[in-house]
C-alpha positions in Angstrom: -23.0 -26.3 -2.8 -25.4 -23.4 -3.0 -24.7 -20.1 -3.5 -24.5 -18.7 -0.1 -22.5 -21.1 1.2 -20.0 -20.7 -1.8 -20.2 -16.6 -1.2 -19.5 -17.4 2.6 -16.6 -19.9 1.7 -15.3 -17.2 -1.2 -14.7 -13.7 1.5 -13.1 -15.8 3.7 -10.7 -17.4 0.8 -10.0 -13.4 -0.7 -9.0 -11.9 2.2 -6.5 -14.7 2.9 -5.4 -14.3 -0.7 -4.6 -10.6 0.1 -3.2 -10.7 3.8 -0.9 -13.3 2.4 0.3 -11.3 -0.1 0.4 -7.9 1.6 2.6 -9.7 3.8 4.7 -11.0 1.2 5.5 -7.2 0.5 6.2 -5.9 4.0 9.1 -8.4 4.1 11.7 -5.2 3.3 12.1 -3.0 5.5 13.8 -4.4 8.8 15.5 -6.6 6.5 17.8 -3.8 4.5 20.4 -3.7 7.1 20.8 -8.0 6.8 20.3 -8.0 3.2 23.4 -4.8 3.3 25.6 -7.4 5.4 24.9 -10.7 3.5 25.5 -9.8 0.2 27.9 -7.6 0.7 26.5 -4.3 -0.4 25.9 -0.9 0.5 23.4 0.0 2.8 22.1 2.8 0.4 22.4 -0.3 -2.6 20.3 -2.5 -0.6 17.6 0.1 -0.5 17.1 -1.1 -3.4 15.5 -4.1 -2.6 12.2 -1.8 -1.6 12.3 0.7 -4.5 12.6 -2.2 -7.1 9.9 -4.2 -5.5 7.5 -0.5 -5.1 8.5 -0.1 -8.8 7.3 -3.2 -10.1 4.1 -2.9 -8.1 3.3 0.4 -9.2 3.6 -0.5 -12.8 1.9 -3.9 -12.5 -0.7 -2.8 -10.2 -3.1 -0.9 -13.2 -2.4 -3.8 -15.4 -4.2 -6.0 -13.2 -6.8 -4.0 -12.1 -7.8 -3.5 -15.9 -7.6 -7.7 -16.4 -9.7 -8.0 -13.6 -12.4 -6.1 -15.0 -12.4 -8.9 -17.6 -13.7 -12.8 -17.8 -10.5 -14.1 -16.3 -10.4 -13.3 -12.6 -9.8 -16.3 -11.0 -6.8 -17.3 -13.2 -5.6 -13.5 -13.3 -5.5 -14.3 -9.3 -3.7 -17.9 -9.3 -1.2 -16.5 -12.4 -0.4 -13.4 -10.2 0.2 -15.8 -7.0 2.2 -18.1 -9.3 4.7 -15.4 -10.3 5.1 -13.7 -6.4 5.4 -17.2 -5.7 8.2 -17.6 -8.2 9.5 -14.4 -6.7 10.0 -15.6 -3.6 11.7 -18.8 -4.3 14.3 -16.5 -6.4 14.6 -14.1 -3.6 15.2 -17.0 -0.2 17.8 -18.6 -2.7 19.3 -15.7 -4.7 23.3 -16.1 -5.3 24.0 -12.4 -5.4 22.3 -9.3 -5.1 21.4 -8.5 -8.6 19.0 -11.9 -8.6 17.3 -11.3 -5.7 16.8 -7.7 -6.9 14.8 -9.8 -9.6 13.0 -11.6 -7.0 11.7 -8.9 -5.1 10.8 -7.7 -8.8 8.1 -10.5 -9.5 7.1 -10.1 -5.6 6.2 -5.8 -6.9 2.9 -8.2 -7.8 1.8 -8.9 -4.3 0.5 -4.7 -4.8 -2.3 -5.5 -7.7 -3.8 -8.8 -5.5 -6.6 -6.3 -3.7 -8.2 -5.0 -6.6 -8.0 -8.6 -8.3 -10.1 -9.7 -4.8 -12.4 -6.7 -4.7 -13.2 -7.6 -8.3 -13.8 -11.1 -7.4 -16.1 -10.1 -4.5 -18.0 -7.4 -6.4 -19.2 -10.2 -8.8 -19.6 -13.1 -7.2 -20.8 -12.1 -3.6 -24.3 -11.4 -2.5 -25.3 -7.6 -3.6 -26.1 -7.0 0.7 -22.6 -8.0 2.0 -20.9 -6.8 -1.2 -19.8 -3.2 0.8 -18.4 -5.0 4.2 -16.3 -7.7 1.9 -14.7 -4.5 0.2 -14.3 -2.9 2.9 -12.4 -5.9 4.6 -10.3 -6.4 1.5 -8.9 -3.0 2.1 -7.9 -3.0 4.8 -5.8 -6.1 4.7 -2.9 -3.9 3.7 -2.4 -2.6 6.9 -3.1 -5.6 9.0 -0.8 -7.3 6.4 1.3 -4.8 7.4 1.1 -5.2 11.2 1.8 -8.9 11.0 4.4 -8.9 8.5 6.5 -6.6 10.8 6.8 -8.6 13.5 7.1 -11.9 11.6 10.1 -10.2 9.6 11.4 -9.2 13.1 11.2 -12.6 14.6 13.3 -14.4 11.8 15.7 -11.8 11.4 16.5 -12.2 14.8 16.7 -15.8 15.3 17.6 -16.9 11.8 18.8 -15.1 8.2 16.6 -13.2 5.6 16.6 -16.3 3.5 14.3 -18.2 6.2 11.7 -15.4 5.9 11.6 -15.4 2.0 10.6 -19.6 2.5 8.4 -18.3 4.5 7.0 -16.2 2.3 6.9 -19.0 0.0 4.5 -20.7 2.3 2.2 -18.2 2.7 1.7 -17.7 -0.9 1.6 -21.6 -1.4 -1.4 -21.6 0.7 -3.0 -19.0 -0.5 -2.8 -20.5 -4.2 -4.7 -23.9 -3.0 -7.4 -21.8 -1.1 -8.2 -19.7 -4.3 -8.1 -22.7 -6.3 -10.6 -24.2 -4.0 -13.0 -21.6 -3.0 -13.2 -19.1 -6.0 -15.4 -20.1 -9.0 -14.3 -21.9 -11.8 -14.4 -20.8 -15.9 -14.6 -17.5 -17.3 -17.1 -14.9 -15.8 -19.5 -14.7 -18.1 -21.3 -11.5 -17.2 -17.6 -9.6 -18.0 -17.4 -7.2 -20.8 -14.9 -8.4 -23.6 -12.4 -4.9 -23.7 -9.3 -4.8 -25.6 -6.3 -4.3 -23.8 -5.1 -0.6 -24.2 -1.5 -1.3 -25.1 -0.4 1.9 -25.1 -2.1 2.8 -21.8 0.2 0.6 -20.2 3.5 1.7 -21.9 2.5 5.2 -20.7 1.1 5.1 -17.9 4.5 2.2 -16.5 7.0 4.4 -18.3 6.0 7.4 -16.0 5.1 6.0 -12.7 8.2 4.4 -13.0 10.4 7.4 -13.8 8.5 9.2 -10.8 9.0 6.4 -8.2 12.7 6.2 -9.3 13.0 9.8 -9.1 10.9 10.4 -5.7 13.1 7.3 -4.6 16.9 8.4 -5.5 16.3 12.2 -5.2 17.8 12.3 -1.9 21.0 10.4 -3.3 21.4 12.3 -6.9 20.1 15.4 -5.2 16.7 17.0 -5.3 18.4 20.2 -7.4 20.5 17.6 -9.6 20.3 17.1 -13.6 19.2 13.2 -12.8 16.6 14.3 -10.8 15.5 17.1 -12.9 15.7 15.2 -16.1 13.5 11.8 -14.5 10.6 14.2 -13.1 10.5 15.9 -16.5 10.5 12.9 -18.6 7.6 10.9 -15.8 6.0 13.8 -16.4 5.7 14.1 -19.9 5.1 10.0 -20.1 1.9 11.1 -17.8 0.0 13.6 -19.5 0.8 11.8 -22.7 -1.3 8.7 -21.3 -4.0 11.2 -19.9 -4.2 12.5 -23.3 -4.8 9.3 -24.9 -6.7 7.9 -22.2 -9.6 10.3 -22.5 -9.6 9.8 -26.5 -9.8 6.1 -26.5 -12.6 4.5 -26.3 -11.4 1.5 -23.7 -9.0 2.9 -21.9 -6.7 1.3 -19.5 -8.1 3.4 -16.7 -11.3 5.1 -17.8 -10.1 9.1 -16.4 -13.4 10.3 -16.8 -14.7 8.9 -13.4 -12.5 11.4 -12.2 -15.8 13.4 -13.2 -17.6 11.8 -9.8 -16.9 13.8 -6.9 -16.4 10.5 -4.9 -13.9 8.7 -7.1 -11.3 12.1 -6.8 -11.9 12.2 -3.1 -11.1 8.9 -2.2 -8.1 9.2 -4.5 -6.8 12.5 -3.2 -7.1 11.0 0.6 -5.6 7.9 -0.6 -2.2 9.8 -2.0 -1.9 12.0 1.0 -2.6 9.6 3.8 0.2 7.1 2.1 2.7 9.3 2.2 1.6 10.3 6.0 1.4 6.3 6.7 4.8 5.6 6.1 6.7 8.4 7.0 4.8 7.6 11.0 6.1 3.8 10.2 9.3 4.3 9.2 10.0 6.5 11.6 8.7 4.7 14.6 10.7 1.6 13.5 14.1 4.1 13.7 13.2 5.7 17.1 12.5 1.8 18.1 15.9 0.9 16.6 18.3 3.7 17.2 20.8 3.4 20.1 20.0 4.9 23.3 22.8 7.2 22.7 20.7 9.2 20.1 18.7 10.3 23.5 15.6 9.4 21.9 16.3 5.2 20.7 15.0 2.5 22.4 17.7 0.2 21.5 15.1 -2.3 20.5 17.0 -5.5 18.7 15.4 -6.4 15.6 13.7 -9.4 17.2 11.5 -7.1 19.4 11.5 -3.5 17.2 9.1 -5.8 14.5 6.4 -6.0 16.8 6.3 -2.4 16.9 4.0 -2.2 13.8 1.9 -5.3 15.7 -0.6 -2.8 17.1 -1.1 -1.1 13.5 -2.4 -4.7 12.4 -4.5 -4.7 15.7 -6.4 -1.0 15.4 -6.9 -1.5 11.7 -8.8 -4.9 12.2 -10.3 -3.3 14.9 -12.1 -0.3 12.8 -13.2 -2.6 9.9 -15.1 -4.7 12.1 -16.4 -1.1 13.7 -17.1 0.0 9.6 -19.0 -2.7 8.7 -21.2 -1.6 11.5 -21.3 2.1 11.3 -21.8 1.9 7.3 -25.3 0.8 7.6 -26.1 3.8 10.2 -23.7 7.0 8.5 -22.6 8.0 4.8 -19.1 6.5 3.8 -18.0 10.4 2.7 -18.4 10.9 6.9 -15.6 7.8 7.7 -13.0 9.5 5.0 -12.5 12.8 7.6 -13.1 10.4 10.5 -10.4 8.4 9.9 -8.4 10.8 8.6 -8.9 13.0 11.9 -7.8 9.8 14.2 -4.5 9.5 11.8 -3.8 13.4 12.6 -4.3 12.6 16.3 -2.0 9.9 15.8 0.7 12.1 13.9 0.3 14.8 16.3 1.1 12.1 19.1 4.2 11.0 17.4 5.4 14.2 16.8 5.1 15.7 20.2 5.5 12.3 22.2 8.0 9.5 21.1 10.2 9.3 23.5 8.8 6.2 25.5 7.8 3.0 23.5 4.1 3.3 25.0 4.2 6.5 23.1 5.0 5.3 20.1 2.4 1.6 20.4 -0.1 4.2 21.0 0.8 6.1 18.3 0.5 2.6 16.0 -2.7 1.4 16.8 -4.2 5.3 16.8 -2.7 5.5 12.8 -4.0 1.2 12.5 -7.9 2.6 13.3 -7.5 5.6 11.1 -6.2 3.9 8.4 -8.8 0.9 8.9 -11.6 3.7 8.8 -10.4 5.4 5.6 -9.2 2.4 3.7 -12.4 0.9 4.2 -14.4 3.7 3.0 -12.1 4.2 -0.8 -13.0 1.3 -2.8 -16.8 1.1 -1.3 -17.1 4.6 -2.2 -15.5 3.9 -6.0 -17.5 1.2 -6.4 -20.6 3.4 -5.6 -19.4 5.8 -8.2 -18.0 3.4 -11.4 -19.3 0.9 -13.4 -18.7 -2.9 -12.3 -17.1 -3.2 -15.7 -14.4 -0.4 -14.7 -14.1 -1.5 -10.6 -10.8 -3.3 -11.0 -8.9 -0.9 -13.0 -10.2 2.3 -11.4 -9.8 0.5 -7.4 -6.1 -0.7 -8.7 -5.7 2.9 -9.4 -6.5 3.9 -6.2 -3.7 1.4 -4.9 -1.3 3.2 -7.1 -2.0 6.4 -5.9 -1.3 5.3 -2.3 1.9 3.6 -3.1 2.8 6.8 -5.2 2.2 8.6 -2.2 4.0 5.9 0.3 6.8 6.8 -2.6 6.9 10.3 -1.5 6.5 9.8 2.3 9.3 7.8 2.1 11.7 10.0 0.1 10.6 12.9 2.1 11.5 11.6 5.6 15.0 9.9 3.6 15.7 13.8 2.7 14.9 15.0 5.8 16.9 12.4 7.9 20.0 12.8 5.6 19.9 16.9 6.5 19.8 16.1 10.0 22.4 13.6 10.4 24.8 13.4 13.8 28.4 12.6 13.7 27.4 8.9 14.3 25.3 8.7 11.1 22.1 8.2 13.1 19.5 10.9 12.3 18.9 13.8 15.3 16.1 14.2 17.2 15.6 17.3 15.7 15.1 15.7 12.0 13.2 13.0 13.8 11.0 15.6 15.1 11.2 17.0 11.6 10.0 14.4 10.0 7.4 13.6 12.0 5.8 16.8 11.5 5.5 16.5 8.4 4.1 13.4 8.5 0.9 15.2 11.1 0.9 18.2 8.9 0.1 16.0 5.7 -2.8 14.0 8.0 -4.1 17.2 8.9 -4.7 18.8 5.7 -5.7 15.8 4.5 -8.3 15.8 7.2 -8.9 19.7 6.5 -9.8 19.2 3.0 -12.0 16.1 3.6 -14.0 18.6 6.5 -14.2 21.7 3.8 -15.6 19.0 1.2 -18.3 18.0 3.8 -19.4 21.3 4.8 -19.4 22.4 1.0 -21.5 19.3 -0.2 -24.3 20.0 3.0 -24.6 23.1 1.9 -25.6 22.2 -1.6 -27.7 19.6 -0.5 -29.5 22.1 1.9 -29.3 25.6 -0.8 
């Protein structure tokens, strides 16, 4: 097989890998209230079926990223896919709640796939379509996303959450024969042989897991509390200890010092803050679709139907990465950062002022499914314009972590809000839906602020 038919085979092959995977992880969500009933737990225990799995991810995540920057990609890839595929079987046939909390543990891996793929793609692909492939890669969280919702929606409705864990199994079965197939075999040759920064890891897990925990459980300990207080301060201290040694070492788990390039903070900065804006306009939109009609702002959508509320996120995001691959040869990728970050804030100011009819709120999906296509697609292309190939997968994995960090937040954020805003009923006002929201706009639009001050500032260098 020659070379460009093996690079057109391979894209193909890695995006599968990812979408499969990212929707492996959005099976959570809809599912709390089933998983609550089934094993007999709290609502507020089963939550815990999306903290443990964002825990895991955000821990693992770096860990891969720094593996794919060395010679062992492709089995880095099929070893990840073995162990969410192990996940998943745990999960769909889990005896109590404690072992499926271990299941959705080993499915926290399905995070780290993307910057295993963009790796992949950044050494094996041709050097001209090397900037659309990442670009598609990206993006295949959201469409993951879009799809996964619906899907989730469909099974819960007809059937029980274990049928969408086999599912799940299936998905990542496939995926695992089509990287076996299409990626390249043996060792990558041209990879730089790096030791493993040990203690970078311990770090760097020890305090994104205390913060995720904390950002997670604040609203049940209490933002105020001595748990809370205690778990920020000890993240914190885990953090700046691995900063520390990070920027003494030599190899590094994640080398800080790109940090250095303008474009490597801005796409990390934007990636933080539209995550948390992300999920809060999800979340929020699959309430309103949910809630009873006695709330005055529900829809009463069952679960069968409120799933395919995210479809049209999946739809506008695949939409603007086939529109980036075509404005990227013609404008700067620093110009699609505050362009999609300004159609995100158009979307959060439509959800925030206009939610009450379900058109409002499909609108308001695929609006936030183009923004998010735009500026997911422009991060890793422009970290991969700023970093070494050697240092891609740890510093894009990075980049992953930092919008799960901030999907942390978002979610905690809207869980405080809700909980301060709660009707006799126990389902959230329309006042805290409001609420919440706004917040979610208000982080979009400073978000898109910043990107536009950054803009202006660097023409006027350019031009001085």
């Amino acid at each position: 097989m020659t070379d460009s038919a093996a690079s057109s085979r391979l894209v193909p092959a890695l995006i599968y890998a990812a979408l499969s995977t990212s929707i492996v992880s959005s099976l959570g969500m809809l599912l709390v209230p089933a998983i609550s009933r089934e094993m007999d737990v709290s609502v507020s225990t089963a939550q815990w079926m999306l903290t443990v799995n964002l825990l895991f991810g955000a821990i693992s995540t770096p860990i891969m990223g720094r593996l794919s920057d060395g010679p062992h990609k492709k089995l880095l890839l099929l070893l990840s896919l073995a162990v969410i595929l192990v996940g998943s079987v745990v999960a769909a046939l889990a005896p109590n709640f404690t072992v499926f909390l271990i299941g959705r543990a080993l499915q926290g891996l399905s995070y780290g796939i993307v910057p295993v793929t963009i790796a992949l793609a950044r050494r094996y692909v041709a050097a001209d379509k090397v900037q659309p492939s990442i670009s598609s890669l990206s993006v295949t969280v959201a469409t993951g996303l879009g799809i996964g919702y619906p899907l989730t929606g469909v099974i819960a409705g007809l059937t029980d959450f274990r049928i969408a864990f086999w599912f799940a199994v299936l998905f990542v079965v496939s995926a695992i024969v089509v990287v076996f197939v299409a990626v390249p075999a043996g060792p990558d040759e041209q990879a730089a042989r790096l030791p493993f920064d040990y203690y970078g890891a311990t770090l760097l897990g020890l305090g994104l897991g205390g913060l995720l925990i904390s950002v997670s459980e604040a609203p049940t300990w209490g933002w105020a509390s001595p748990w809370t207080m205690g778990s920020f301060a000890l993240s914190a201290l885990f953090l700046v200890l691995w900063v520390r040694t990070g920027l003494l070492l030599r190899d590094p788990l994640i080398n800080l010092r790109v940090f250095r390039h303008g474009e490597v903070l801005l796409a990390n900065a934007t990636g933080t803050g539209l995550g948390a804006a992300m999920y809060i306009g999800l979340s929020i939109s699959s309430l309103v679709a949910q809630a009873p009609l006695s709330t005055e702002y529900g829809m009463a959508l069952p679960v069968f139907w409120a799933g395919f509320v995210m479809l049209p996120l999946s739809v506008g995001s695949f939409a603007a990465n086939r529109l980036v691959r075509w404005l990227s040869r013609r404008i700067k990728l620093t110009t699609l950062l505050p362009i999609g970050a300004g159609i995100m804030t158009g979307a959060g100011m439509l959800l925030w002022f206009a939610h009450d009819e379900l058109w409002e709120i499909l609108l308001g999906m695929v609006t936030f499914g183009v923004g998010m296509g735009a500026s997911y697609a422009a991060m890793p292309a422009l970290i991969a314009r700023s970093v070494a190939r050697a240092e891609l997968g740890s510093s894009v994995s990075f980049n992953q972590v930092l919008r799960s960090v901030g999907a942390s937040f978002g979610t905690a954020v809207s869980g405080a809000v809700l909980a301060a805003n709660m009707a006799p009923d126990l389902h959230a006002t329309g006042v805290g839906i409001r609420t919440t929201f706004a917040i979610g706009a208000l982080i979009c639009m400073a978000v898109f602020v910043a990107l536009l001050v950054h803009a202006f500032a660097s023409r006027r260098r350019v031009t001085g």
